[in-house]
Each structure stands twice: as structure tokens, then as C-alpha cells.
N, C-alpha and C positions, 0 to 999 in steps of 0.2 A: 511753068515757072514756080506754082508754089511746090512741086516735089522736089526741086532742087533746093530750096529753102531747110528741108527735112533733110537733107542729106548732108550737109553740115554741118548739122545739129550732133554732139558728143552725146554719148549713153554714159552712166555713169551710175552707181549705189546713191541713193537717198543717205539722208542722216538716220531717218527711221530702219530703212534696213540694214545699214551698220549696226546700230543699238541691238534690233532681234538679234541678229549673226551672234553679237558678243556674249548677250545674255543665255544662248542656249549652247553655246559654248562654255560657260562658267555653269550651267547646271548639270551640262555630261560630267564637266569635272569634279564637281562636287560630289556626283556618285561613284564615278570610277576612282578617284586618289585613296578613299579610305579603304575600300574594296583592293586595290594592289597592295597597298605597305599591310594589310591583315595578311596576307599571302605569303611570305616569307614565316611569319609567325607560325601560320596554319604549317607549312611544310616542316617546321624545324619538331613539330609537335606530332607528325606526320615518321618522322625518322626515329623519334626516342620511340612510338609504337612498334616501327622494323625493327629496332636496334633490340627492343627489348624481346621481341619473337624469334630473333636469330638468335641471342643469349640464352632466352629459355629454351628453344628447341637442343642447343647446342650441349645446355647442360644437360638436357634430358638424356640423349643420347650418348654423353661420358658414362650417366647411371646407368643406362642398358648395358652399354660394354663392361662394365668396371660390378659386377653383381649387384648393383643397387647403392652404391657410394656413391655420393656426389662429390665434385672436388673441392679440393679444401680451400677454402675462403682466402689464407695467406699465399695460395701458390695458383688460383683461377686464372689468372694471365696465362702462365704458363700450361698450364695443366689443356686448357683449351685452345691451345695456341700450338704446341708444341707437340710427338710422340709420347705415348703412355705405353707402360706395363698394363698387367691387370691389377697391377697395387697401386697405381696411379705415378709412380716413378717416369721423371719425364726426359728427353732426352731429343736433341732436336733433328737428328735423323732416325729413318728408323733401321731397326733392325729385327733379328731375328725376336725379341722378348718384347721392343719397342713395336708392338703391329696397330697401337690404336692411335686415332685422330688424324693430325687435327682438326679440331672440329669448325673454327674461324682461322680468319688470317692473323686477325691483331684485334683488340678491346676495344671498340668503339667508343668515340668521343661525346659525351653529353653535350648538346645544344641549347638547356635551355635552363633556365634558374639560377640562383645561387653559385652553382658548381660547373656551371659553363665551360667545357674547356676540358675538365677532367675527366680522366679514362681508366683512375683506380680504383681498387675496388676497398669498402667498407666492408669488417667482418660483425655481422650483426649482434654477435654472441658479446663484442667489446667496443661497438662505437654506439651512437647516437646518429638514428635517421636524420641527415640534414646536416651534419658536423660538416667542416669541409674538407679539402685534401681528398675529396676521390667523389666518382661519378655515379656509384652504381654501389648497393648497398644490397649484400647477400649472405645467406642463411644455409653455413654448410651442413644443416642439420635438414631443414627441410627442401633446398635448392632452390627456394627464393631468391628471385631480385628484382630489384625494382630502380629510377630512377632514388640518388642519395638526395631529396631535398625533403624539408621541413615540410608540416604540416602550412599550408595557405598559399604555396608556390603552384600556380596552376595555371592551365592555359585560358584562355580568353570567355572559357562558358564556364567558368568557376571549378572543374573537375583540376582537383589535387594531381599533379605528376606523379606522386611516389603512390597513387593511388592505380596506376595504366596499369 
């Protein structure tokens, strides 16, 4: 008789281990929330690094082909983008004089700063690193480029963009 008494009986959570459950639920998340939203950040910072190694590789390679000229700052869209001569004349099929490139598909877009968004390029010899209206800030003299933002635009461990 008294195990039928037990068997009756409902099982059920305490108020105390309610309380635990919740509290060690709001401490996973206090570590995991700021760890995800830094993540987005991390990869968009993660991309102007690709972006800027496929840009430089791609310039490099204009110069190999082309005797050591880099392309020219007002026609770089193009120029990497499109067929070249060996005088850098660009043309969007190729042809018989038309044999080089292209070396990208298109200008990739900056992700992060001031200039978010933009995929022009700045000619060094006549803008100001960080001006806006373009993404990518380069030097048809030395074939630099770098991310266009201002000195103090930088990712999350205080390293300058236009510094990658």
C-alpha cells in the first residue's frame, strides 16, 4: 500500500533548479552573443585582405605582361578588367593585338569604413587617402593600393585599413 501512494505522486522541476537552468543559460549567452556579432566584422575585415591580394597579385601581373607599367590609376577598372595590348589599350574581346588579361572579373567592393560600398578607385598622385567617392586608393607610379580610408578607420585590434 505505501508504493502505490508513490506512484501517484507527479515528478516535477523544483524552483531551485528552474533558477540554475536559467542562470547558466544567460551565462552561455553572455559569452556566445558578443563572440557571434564580432564575427561578421571579423570576416568583412577577412575580405578587404582577399580583395586586396587578388588586386595586388592582379596588378602585378598587368606589369609582367605589359614590361613593367603598371595600369593607369584613371582606366584600372578597365585595364584589369578587360583585354590589353602591350601598351595597355583595352578592349573587351580579345583579339589578335588584344592577348592580355583579364586579370579580375570586376572591382571589388569595400566592406568596411567610411567608404563602404564603393568600388572606385582613387588616383594617389591627385586625391587624399580617405576622400570619398571610391574604395580603393592607388599609386600608378608604384602599383600600390590599399583600402581609401583615413588614418584611425580600423578594425577591432586598432590596425589602420589603409594600412593591410
Amino acid at each position: 500500500m505505501i508504493q502505490g501512494k508513490f506512484k501517484n505522486r507527479r515528478h516535477a522541476f523544483s524552483l531551485i533548479e528552474l533558477v540554475i537552468v536559467v542562470v547558466i543559460i544567460g551565462i552561455i549567452g553572455a559569452i556566445a552573443i558578443p563572440r557571434i556579432s564580432r564575427g561578421s566584422a571579423g570576416a568583412a575585415d577577412s575580405k578587404l585582405v582577399a580583395d586586396l591580394a587578388v588586386l595586388r597579385n592582379a596588378i602585378d601581373l598587368y606589369a609582367t605582361e605589359h614590361n613593367g607599367a603598371f595600369p593607369a590609376a584613371a582606366t584600372l577598372d578597365t585595364q584589369l578588367t578587360q583585354y590589353t595590348d602591350i601598351d595597355g589599350a583595352t578592349k573587351a574581346s580579345p583579339d589578335s593585338t588584344h592577348i592580355y588579361g583579364p586579370y579580375i572579373r570586376k572591382m571589388p567592393t569595400l566592406l568596411v569604413g567610411s567608404n563602404k560600398g564603393q568600388s572606385g578607385v582613387a588616383d594617389a598622385s591627385s586625391a587624399t587617402l580617405g576622400a570619398g567617392g571610391a574604395g580603393w586608393f592607388y599609386s600608378d607610379t608604384t602599383g600600390e593600393i590599399t583600402a581609401n580610408l583615413a588614418a584611425g578607420e580600423g578594425d577591432a585590434t586598432g590596425k589602420d585599413y589603409n594600412t593591410y
